[in-house]
FIFI-843806 format. One record per residue (C-alpha): residue number from 1; residue in three letters; x negated, y negated, z negated. Coordinates in Angstrom, 3 decimals, always signed. Layout:
  nr rest        x        y        z
 NUM  ala        X        Y        Z
...
END
This chain:
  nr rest        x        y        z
   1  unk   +0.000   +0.000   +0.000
   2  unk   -1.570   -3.503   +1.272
   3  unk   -1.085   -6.162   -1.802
   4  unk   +0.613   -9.017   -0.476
   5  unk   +0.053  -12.586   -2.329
   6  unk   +4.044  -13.350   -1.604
   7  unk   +6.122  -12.870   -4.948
   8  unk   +9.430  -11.739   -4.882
   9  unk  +11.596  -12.620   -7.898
  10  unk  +14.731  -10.497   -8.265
  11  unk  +17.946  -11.216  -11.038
  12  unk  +19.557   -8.716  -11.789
  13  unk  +18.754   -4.959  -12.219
  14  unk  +21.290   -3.021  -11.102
  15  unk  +21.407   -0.408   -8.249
  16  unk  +21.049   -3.429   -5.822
  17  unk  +18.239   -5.302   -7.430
  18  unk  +16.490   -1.974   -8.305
  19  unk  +16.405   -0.907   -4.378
  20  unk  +15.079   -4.281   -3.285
  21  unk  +12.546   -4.620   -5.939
  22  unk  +10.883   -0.330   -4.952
  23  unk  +11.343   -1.454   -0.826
  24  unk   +9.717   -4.977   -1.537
  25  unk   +7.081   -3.380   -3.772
  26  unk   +6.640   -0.546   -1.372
  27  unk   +6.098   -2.861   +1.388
  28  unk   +2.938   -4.861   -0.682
  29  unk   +5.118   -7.735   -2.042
  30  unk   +4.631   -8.370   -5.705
  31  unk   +7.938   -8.400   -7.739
  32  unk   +9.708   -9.139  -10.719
  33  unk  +12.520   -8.936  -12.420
  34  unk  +15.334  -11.294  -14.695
  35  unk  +17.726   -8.816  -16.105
  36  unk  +19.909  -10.895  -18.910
  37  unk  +20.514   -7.121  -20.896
  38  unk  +18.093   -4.863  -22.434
  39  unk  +19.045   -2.518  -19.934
  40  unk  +21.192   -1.986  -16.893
  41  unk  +24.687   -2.370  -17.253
  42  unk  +26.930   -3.675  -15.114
  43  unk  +28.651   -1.984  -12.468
  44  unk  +25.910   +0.550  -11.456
  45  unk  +26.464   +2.613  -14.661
  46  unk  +30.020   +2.263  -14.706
  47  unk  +30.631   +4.048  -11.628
  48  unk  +30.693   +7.905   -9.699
  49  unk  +26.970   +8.421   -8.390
  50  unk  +28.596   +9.046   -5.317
  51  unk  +26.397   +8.322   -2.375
  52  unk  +29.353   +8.201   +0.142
  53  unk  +28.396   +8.265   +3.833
  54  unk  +31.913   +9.325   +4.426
  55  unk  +33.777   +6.399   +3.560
  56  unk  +31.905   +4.196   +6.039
  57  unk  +32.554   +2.934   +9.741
  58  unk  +30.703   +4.802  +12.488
  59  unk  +27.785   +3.184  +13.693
  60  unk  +25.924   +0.560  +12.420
  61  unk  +27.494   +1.176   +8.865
  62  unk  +27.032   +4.678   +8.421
  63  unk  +23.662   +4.919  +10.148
  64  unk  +22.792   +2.925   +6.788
  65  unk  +24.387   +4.912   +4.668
  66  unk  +22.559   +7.913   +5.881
  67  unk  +19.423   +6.021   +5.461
  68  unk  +20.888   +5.337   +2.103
  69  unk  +21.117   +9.348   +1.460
  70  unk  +17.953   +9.846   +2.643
  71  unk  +15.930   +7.252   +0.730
  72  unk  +18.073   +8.523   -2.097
  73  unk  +16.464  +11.913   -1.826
  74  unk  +13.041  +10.906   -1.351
  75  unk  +12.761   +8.013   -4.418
  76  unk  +14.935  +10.596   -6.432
  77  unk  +12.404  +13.456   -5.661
  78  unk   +9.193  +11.201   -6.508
  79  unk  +11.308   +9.422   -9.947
  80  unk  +12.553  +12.864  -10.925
  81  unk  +16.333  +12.012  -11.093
  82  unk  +18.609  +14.382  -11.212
  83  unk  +20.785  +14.292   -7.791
  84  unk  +22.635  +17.003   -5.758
  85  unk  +23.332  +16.664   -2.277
  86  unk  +26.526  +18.525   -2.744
  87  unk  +28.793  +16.800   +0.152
  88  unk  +32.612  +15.909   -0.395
  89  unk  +35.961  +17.531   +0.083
  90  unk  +38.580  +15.638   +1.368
  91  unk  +41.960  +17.346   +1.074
  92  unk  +45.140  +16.948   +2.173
  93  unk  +48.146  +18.022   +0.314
  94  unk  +50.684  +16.055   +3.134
  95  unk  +51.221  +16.746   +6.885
  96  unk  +50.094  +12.956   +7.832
  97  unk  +46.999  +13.002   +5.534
  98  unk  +46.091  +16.311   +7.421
  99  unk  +46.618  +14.546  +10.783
 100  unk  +44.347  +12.028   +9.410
 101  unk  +41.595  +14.557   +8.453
 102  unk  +41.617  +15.801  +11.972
 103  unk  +41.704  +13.262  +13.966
 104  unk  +38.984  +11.584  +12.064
 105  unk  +36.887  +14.528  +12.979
 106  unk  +38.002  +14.733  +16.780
 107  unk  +36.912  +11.223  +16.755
 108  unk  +33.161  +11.784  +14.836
 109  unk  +32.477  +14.558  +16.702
 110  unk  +29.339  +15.418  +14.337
 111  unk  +27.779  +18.741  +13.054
 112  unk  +28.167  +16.929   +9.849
 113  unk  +31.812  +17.587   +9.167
 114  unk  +33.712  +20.757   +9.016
 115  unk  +37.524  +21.064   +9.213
 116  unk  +38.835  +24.101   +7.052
 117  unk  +42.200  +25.190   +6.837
 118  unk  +43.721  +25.969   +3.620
 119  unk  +42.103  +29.548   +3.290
 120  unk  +38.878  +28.511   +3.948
 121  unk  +39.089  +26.101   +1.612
 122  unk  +40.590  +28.158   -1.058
 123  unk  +37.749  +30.576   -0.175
 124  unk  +34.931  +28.198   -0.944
 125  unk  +36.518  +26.125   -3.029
 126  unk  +38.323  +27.947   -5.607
 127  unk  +38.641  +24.637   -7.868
 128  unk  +41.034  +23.125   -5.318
 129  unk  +44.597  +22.950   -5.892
 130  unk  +46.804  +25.527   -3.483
 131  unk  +50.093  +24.673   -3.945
 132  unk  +51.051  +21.945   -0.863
 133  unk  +47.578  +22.427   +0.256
 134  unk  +47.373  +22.167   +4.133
 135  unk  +43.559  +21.875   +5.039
 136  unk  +40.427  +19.782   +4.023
 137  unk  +37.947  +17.937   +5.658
 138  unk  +33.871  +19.045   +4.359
 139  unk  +31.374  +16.368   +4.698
 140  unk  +27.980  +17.493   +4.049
 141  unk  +26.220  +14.273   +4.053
 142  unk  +27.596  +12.707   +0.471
 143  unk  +25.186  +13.544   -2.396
 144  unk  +25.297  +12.310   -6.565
 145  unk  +23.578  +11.057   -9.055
 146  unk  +24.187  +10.602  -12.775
 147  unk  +24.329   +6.669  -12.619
 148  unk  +23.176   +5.864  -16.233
 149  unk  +20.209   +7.924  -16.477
 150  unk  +19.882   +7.370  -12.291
 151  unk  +19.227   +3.487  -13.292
 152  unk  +16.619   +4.183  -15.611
 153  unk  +15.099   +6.449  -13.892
 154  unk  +14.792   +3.916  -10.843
 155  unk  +13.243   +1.297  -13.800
 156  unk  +10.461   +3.831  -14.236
 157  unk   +9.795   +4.613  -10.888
 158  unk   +9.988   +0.880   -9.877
 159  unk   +7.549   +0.412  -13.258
 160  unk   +4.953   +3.002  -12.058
 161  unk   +5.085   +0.634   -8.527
 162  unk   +3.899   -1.845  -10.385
 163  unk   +7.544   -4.069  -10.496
 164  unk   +7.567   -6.241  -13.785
 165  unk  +10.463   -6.507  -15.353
 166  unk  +12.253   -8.712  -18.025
 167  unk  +14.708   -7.724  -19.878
 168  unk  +16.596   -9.620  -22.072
 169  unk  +15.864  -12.849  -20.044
 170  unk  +19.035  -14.509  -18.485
 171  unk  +18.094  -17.142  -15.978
 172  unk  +20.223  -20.033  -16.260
 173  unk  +18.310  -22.531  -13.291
 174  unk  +17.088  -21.754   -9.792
 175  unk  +15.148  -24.269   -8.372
 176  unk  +13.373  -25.237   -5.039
 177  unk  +11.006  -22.530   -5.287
 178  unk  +11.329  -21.450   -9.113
 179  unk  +13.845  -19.912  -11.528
 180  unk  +13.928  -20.418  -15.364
 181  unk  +15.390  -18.359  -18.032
 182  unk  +17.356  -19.146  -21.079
 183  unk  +14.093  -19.145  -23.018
 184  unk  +12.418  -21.340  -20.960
 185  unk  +10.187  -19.435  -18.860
 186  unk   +9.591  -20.301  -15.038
 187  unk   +8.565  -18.107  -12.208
 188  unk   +7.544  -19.550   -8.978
 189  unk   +9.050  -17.175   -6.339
 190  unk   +8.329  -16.965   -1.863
 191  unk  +11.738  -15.086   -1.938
 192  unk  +14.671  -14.729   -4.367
 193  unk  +17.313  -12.019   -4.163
 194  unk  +20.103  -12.497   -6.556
 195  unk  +22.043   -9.683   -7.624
 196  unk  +23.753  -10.440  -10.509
 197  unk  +27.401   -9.404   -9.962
 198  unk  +30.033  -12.301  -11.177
 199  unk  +27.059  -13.813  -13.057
 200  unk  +25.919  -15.153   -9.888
 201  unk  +28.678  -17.938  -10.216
 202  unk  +26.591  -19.507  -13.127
 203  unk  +23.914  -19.929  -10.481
 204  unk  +25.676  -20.644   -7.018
 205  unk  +29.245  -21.337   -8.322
 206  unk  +30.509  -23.329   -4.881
 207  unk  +28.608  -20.569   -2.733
 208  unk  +30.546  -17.831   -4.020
 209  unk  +33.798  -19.703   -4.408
 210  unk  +33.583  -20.607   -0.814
 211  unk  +32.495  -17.145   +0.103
 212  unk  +35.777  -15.435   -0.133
 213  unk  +35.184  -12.633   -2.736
 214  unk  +37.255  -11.825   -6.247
 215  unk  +36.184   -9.229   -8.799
 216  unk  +37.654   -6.167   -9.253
 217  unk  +37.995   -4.274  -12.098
 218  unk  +38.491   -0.528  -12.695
 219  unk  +39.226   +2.146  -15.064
 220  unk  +37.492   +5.251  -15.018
 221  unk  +37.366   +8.425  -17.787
 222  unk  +34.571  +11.669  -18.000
 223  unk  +35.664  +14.867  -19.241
 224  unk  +33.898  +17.331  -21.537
 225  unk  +32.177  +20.174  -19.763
 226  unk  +33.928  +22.114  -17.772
 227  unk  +34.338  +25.318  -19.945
 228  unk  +31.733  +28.446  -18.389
 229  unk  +30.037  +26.158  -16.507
 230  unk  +32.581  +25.706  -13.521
 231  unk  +31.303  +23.565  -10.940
 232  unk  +33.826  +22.121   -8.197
 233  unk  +30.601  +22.347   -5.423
 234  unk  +31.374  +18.969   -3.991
 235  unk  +32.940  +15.441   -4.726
 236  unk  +36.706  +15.893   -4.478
 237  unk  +39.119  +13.158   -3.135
 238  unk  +42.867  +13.831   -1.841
 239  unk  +45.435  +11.927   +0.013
 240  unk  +45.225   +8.850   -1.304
 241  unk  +41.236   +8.261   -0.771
 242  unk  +42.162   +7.962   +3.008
 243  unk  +44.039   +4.829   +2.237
 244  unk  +41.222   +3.036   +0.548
 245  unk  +37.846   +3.663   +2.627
 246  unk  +36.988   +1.624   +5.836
 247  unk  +35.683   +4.829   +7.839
 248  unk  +39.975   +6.132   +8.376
 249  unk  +41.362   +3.101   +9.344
 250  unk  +41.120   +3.596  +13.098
 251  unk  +43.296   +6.861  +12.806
 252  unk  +46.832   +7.011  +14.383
 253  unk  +48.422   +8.619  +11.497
 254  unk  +46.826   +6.477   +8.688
 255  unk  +50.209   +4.009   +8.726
 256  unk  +52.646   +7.225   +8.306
 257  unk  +50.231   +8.309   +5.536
 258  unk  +50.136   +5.009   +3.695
 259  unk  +53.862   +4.241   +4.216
 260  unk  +54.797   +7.557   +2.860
 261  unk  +51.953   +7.056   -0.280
 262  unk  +53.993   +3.995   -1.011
 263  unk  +57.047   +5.551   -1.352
 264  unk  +55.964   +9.027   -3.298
 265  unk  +53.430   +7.057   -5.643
 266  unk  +54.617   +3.577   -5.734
 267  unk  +52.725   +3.473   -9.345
 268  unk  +49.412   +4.250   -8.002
 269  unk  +49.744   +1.800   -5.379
 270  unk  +50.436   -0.886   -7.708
 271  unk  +47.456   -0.589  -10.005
 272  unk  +45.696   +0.709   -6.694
 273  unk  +44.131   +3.993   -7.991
 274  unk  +42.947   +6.630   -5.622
 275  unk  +41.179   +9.702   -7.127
 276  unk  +38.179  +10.544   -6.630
 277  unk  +36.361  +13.679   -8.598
 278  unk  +32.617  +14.156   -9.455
 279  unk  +30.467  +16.648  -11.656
 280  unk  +26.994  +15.649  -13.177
 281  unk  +24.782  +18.214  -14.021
 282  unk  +25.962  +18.664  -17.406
 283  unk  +29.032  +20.126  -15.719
 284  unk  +31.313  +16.823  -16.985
 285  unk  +33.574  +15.344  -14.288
 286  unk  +33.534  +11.638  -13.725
 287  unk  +37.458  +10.637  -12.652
 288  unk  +38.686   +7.217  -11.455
 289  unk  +39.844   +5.007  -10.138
 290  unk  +41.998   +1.853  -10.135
 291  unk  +41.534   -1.527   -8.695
 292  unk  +42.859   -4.893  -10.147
 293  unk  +41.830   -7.713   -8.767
 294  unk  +41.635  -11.336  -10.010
 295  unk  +39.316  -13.421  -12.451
 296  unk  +39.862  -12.874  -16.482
 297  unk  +41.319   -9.435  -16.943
 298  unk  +42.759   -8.259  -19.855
 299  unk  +39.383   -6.764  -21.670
 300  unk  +40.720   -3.156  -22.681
 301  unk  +41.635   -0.421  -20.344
 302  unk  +45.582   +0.587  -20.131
 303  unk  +46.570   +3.981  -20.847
 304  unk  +49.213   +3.980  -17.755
 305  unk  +46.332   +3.437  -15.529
 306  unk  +44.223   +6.358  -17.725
 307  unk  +47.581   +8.740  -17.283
 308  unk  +48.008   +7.928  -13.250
 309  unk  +43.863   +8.985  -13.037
 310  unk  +44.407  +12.156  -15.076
 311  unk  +47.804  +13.231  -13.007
 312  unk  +46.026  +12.500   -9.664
 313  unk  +42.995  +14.467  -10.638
 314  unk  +45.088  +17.301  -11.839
 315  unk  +47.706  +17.225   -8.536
 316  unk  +44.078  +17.941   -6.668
 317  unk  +42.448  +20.750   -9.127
 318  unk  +43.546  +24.583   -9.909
 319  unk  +41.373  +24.236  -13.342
 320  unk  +42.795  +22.734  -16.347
 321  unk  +40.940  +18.932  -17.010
 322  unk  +38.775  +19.534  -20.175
 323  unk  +39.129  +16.975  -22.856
 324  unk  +38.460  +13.413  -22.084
 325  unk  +35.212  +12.321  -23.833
 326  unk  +34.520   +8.619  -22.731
 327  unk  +36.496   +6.116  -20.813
 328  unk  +35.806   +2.681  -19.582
 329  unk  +36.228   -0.904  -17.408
 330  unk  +33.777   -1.935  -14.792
 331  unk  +34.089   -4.881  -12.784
 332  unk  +32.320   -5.765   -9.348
 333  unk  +33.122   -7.822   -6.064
 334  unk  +34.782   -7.206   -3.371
 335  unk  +35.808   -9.413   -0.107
 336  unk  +39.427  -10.696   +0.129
 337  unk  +38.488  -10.420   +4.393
 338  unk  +37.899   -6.906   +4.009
 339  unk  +34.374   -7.201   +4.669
 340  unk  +31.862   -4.340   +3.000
 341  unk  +29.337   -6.570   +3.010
 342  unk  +28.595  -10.214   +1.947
 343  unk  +25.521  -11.630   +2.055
 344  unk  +24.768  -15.406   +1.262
 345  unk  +21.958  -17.345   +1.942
 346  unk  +22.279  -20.599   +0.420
 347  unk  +18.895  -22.089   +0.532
 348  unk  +15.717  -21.133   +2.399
 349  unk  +14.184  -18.198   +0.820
 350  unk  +16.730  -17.412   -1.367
 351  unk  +19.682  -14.483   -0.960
 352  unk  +22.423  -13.728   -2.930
 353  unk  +24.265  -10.110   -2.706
 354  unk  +27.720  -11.113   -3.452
 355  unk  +29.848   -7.894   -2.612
 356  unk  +29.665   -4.609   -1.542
 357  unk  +33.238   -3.325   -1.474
 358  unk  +32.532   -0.455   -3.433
 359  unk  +29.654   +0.842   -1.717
 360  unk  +26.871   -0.674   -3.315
 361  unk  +24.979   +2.555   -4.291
 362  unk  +25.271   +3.917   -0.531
 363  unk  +24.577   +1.124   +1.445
 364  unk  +22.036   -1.113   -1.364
 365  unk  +18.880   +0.445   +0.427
 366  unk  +19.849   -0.181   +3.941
 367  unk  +20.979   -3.690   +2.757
 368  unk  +17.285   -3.575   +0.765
 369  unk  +15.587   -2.157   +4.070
 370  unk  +17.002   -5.627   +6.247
 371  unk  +15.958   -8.049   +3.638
 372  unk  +12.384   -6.909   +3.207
 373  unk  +11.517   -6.569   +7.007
 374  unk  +13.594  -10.007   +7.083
 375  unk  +10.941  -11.514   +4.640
 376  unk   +8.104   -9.453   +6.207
 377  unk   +9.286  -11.539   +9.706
 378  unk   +9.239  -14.770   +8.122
 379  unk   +5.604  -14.118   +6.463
 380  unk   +3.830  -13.181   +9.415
END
């Protein structure tokens, strides 16, 4: 690695200021990082793991989610986090969600996908529910991580780079070319990425007003261990998942599908939870989620919300949920235009990551990828 003199100052340590600070260092830059907790907090620990090529729009977009997978696999591999590139199972428990499935996969023609009909699936996938069960859709790109101990393990790897960090430093200025913390201290900077969720309004409040994003907030819950060590063998979503992901909306029958949704599940439409299933290696499952949107939420989770998660989780499972453990609230952005991905750049030299719809942990090193060859352009 050639040492480059340029310093790249990064707030925020999350997923996406973690993936910029190992590319930047990676590429020679020398790096730092604000984080305003002790720790990593925010929205990357309060989330699946689910690396989710899947949910993405061919081309451009899912080319970087598969880069996302892949750098995934090789940072997890040298940082020795636990991930397992066990793809996802989308099934379909109603005739238009299974028209969906397959004309998603007439249009992505890829080796990638597999369409199984309901004995198949049953026959691989014993944890899926039967009863209504028409067919599934396999993906074998989607992989997951355990996001808490994923984060930390991404701190250590980014440490051993050489990346200094500061936690417990909150900056509260940016300036031309310098930020400054809470306690005073200033670091000069040739580039500044700012990833710093809704904190980022304490920084660039009329950038991101003007930029047409809103937080979202979410419930989520994780189970006890699944009793015997049951594993489900890949992320499990249902009907309603097709409604919420990008990558479906060009199919025919995705209007018939939602329409019906609406009128079967008109409670999970209006605290707009889809289900999604994941297992960590300590055989819990992660279950979630819902999606409120709008500034100052009410600060505890609602148990209406918690029993709509645990009835759409069992509707899509033959095993009995285990005990919930742990739940909790996370909050990121998200576009009101339906973008994936806003990116501001408010000054010269300086970027702020203001939403990834949801996909911040499979698209953050594609995103990192653009902005470090972006600065490597504008150094040479």
């Amino acid at each position: 690695m050639r040492e480059l003199r340029q310093q790249v100052v990064i707030v925020g340590s999350g997923f996406l200021g973690l993936s910029h600070a190992i590319l930047a260092r990676e590429a020679g830059y020398r790096v730092c990082v604000f984080e305003r907790s002790g720790r990593p907090l925010g929205a990357s620990v309060r989330n699946f793991g689910a690396v989710w090529p899947v949910g993405c729009v061919a081309g451009t977009e899912r080319d970087q989610a598969l880069f996302g997978v892949e750098t995934w696999q090789r940072v997890a591999a040298r940082a020795r986090i636990w991930h397992d590139p066990c793809g996802s199972l989308s099934l379909a428990f109603r005739e238009e969600a299974w028209a969906v499935l397959r004309e998603f996969k007439r249009e992505i023609d890829s080796p990638e996908f597999e369409q199984l009909d309901r004995d198949a699936v049953l026959r691989r996938f014993p944890a899926a529910n039967p009863e209504g069960l028409h067919g599934a859709l396999f993906s074998r790109s989607e992989l997951v991580v355990q996001p808490p101990r994923a984060m930390a393990g991404l701190v250590d790897y980014a440490t051993s780079l050489g990346v200094e960090f500061h936690f417990g430093s909150p900056v509260v200025a940016v300036q031309e070319d310098r930020v400054t913390t809470s306690s005073g201290h200033e670091r000069a900077f040739d580039h500044l990425l700012v990833a710093a969720g809704e904190e980022m309004r304490l920084l660039f409040p009329r950038e991101l007003a003007a930029a047409g994003v809103q937080p979202c907030h979410l419930q989520m819950l994780r189970t006890a261990p699944v009793p015997g060590g049951g594993r489900l063998g890949a992320v499990v979503v249902g009907d309603l998942t097709l409604c919420h992901y990008p990558a479906f909306r060009t199919c025919p029958s995705l209007p018939a599908l939602r329409e019906r949704l609406d009128r079967e599940l008109a409670g999970f439409r209006d605290h707009g939870v889809h289900i999604i299933v994941a297992q960590h290696d300590d055989h819990r499952l992660t279950l979630g989620d819902s999606h409120h949107y709008g500034s100052d939420p009410d600060p505890g989770s609602r148990q209406v919300v918690d029993d709509l998660i645990l009835a759409g989780a069992r509707s899509l499972l033959s095993m009995p949920l285990p005990a919930i453990e742990s739940r909790w609230v996370g909050t990121y952005l998200k576009s009101t235009e339906g973008v994936t991905q806003v990116v501001l750049r408010p000054r010269e030299r300086v970027t702020l990551v203001a939403a990834m719809g949801g996909l911040g942990m499979t698209l953050g090193w594609g995103l990192a990828r653009q902005e470090v060859a972006r600065w490597r352009s504008a150094d040479n």
